[in-house]
C-alpha positions in Angstrom: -27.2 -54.4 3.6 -27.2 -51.4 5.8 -23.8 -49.3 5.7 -22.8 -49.0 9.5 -19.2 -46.9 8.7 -19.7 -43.4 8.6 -16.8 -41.2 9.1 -18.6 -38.0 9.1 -19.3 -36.9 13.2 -22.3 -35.3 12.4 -23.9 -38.3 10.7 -22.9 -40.2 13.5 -24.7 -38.6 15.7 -27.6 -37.9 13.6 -31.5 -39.3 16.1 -34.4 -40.3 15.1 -35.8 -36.7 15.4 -32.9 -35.3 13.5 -34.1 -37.5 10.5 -37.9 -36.5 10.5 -36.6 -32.8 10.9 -34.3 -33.3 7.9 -37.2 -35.0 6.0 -39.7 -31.9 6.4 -37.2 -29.3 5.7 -36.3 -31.0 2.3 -40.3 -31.3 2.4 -40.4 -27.4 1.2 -39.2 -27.9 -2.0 -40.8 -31.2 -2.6 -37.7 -33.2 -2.5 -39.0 -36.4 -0.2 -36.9 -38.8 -2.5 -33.8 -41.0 -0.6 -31.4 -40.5 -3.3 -31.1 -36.4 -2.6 -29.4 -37.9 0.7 -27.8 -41.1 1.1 -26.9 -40.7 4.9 -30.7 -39.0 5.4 -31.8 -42.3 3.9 -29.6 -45.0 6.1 -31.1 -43.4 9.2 -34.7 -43.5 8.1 -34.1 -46.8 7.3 -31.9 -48.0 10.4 -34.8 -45.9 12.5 -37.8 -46.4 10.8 -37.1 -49.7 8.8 -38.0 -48.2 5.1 -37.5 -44.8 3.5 -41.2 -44.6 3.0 -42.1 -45.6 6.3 -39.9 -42.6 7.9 -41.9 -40.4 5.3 -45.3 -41.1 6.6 -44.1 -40.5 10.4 -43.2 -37.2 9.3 -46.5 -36.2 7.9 -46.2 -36.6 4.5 -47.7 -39.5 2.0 -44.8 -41.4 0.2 -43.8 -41.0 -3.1 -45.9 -44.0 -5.5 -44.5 -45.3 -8.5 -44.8 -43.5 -11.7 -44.8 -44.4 -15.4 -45.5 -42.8 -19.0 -46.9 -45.4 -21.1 -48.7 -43.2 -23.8 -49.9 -39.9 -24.3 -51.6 -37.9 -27.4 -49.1 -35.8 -29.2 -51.9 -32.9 -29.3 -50.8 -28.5 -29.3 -49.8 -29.5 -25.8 -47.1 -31.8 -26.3 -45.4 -29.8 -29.1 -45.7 -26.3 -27.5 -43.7 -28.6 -24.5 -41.2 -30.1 -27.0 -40.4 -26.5 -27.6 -39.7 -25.6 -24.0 -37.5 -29.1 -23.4 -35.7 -28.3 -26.6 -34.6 -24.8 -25.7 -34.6 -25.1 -21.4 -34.4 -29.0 -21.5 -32.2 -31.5 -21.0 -32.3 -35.3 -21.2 -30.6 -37.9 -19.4 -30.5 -41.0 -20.6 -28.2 -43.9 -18.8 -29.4 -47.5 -20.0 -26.5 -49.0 -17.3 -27.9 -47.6 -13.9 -31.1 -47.6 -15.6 -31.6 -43.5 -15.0 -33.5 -41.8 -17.4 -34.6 -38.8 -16.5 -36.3 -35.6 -18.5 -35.5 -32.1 -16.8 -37.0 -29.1 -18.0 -35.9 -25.5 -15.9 -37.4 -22.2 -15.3 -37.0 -19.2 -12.7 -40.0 -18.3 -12.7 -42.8 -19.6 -9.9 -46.0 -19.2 -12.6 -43.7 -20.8 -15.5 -42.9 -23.9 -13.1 -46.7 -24.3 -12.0 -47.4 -24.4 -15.6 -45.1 -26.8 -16.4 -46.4 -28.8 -14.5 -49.9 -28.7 -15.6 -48.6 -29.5 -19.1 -47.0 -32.3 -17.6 -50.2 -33.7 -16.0 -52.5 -33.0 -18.9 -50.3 -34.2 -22.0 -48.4 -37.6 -20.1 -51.0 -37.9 -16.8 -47.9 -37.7 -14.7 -47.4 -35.6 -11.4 -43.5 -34.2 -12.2 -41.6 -33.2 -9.1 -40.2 -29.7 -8.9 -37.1 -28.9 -6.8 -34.9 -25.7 -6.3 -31.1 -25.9 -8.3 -28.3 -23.4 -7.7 -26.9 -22.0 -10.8 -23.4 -20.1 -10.8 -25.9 -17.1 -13.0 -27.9 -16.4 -10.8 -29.2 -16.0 -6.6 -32.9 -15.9 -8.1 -34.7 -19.8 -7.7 -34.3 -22.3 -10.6 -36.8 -25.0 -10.7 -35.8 -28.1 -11.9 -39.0 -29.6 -13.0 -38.2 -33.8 -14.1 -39.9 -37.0 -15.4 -38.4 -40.1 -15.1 -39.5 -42.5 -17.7 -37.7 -44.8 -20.0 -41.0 -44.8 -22.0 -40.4 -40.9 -22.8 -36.9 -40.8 -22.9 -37.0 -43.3 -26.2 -39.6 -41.8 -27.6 -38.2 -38.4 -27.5 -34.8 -39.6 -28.9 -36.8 -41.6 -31.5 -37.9 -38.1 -32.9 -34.6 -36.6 -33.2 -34.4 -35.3 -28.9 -30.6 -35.2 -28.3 -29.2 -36.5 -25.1 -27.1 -34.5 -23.0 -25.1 -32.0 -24.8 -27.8 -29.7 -27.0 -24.5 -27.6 -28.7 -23.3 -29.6 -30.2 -26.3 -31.6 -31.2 -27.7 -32.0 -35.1 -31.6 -31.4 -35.3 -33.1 -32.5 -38.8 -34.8 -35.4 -37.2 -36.5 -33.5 -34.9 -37.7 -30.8 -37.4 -38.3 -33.6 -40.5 -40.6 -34.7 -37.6 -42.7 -32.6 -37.0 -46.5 -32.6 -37.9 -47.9 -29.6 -39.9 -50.4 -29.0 -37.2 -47.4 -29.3 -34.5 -45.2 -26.7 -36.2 -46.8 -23.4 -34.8 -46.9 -25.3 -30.9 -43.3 -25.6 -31.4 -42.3 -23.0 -32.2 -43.7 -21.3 -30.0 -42.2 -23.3 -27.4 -38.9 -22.4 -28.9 -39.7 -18.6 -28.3 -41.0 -18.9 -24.7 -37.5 -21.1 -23.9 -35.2 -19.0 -25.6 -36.4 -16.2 -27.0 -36.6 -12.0 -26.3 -38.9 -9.9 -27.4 -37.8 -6.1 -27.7 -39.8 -2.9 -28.8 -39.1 -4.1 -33.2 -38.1 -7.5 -33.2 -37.9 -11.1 -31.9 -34.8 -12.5 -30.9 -34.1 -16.9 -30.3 -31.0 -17.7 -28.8 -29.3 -21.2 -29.2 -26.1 -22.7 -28.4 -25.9 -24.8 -31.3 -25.9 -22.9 -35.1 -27.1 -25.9 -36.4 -31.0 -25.4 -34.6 -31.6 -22.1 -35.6 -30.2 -22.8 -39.0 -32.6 -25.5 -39.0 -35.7 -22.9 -37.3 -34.6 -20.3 -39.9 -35.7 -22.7 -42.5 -38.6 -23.7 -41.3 -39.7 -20.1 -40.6 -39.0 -19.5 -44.8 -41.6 -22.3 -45.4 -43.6 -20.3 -43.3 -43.7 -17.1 -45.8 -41.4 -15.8 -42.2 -38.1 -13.6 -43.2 -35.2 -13.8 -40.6 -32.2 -12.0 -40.3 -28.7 -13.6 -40.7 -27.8 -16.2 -37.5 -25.2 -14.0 -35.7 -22.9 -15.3 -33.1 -21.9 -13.5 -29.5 -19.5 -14.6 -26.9 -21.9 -17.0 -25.6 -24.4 -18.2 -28.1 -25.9 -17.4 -31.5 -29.1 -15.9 -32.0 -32.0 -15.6 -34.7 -33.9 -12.0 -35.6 -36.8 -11.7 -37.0 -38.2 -7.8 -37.5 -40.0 -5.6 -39.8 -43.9 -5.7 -38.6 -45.3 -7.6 -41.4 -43.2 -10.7 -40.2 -44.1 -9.9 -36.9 -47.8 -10.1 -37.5 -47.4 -12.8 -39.3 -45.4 -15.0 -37.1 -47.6 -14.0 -34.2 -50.7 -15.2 -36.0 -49.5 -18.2 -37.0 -48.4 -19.0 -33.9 -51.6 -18.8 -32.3 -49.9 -17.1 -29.3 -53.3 -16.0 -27.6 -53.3 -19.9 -26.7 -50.9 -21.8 -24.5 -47.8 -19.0 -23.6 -45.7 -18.0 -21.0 -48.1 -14.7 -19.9 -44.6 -12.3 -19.4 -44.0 -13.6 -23.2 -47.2 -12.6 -24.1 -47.1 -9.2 -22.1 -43.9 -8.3 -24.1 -46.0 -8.5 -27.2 -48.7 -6.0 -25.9 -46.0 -3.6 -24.7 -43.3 -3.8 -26.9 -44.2 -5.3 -30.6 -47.9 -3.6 -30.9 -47.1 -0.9 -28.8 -44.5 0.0 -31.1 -45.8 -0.6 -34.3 -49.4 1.1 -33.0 -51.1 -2.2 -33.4 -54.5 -2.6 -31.4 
């Protein structure tokens, strides 16, 4: 049933043209979905008859139903998990049925490749739409799937939900393929990481991830520094050049990277340590 009570004046008076203006302003960051507006919504609906119906009078094809039903987990798919696991976050609500899968960036070339990893690995067009953040007055993408599908599969291999601080992660590491490790990790580094003129630097919020990475890195013949904590998170180290070399080999980094990751490499690490 419609809602017909407002209180708000300036819903009240909201036209017909007012909600196809509304609909192609939220057009420019791809948000053409009713539940960023409930009052947007009962107007294209009292209107126009449908949400959809108001979408394709103001130019723009309706949003079609998406699902994730299987995908290969292939370099891809673990590089990813290393993104979602450091600038991630999962939602996971069985009651209103909401399950959603949000992974962030500020960057405009780190969203557009999100989103091709997203297509490739899960054949899935993610939306991408701008978020405040109380950090920052640069653009945050927040780039989601919403799939139940996902959401259980990525908890089923150790993905917390909500909260990553105070999360445990040996499920997630004990379940990782050999020939995933490098991906992820690598992930892990693009999400969180910082790459100076002598070292690499993760950061986490939780002790218990990087105490977890700091192992796997000693199975990896990798030597890291003690896990040191700031005011605001703690953080991994890993220096001296022949555990550089070494970790950047074994990471395959020349394949999938965030390029400013990459560039840091060639103009920090190598530059540095005078390697061609």
């Amino acid at each position: 049933m419609l809602r017909s009570n407002y209180n708000d004046p300036t819903i009240e008076k909201m036209k017909d043209e007012d909600v196809l203006k509304q609909i192609k302003e939220l057009s420019k960051d791809k948000i053409i979905a009713k539940r960023y507006s409930t009052s947007l919504n009962y107007y294209a609906r009292k209107y126009f008859g449908s949400w959809n119906n108001a979408i394709r009078k103001a130019g723009y094809p309706p949003r079609t139903h998406q699902t994730v039903n299987s995908f290969n987990r292939n370099k891809e798919f673990y590089y990813l998990l290393g993104l979602l696991i450091t600038d991630g976050h999962l939602m996971y609500n069985k009651l209103k049925g909401n399950y959603k899968i949000s992974i962030y960036t500020s960057y405009e070339e780190e969203k557009e490749i999100i989103l091709s990893l997203i297509k490739n690995i899960f054949n899935y067009t993610a939306r991408a739409y701008e978020r405040k953040t109380g950090f920052s007055e640069n653009k945050n993408y927040d780039i989601y799937i919403s799939s139940k599908y996902l959401a259980d599969t990525l908890i089923k291999i150790g993905f917390p939900i909500g909260n990553r601080s105070k999360a445990e992660y040996h499920d997630i590491f004990s379940n990782l393929p050999k020939n995933g490790i490098n991906h992820f990790i690598r992930g892990v580094i693009d999400g969180d990481g910082s790459i100076s003129k002598s070292m690499v630097r993760i950061h986490s919020g939780s002790n218990n991830f990087l105490l977890s990475l700091k192992n796997l890195l000693t199975k990896m013949g990798i030597s890291s520094g003690k896990i040191r904590k700031d005011r605001t998170c703690y953080t991994l180290t890993i220096s001296k050049k022949e555990n550089l070399l070494k970790l950047f080999r074994t990471l395959d980094y020349r394949n999938t990277h965030y390029p400013r990751r990459l560039e840091k490499w060639d103009t920090n690490i190598f530059k540095y340590y005078k390697i061609a």
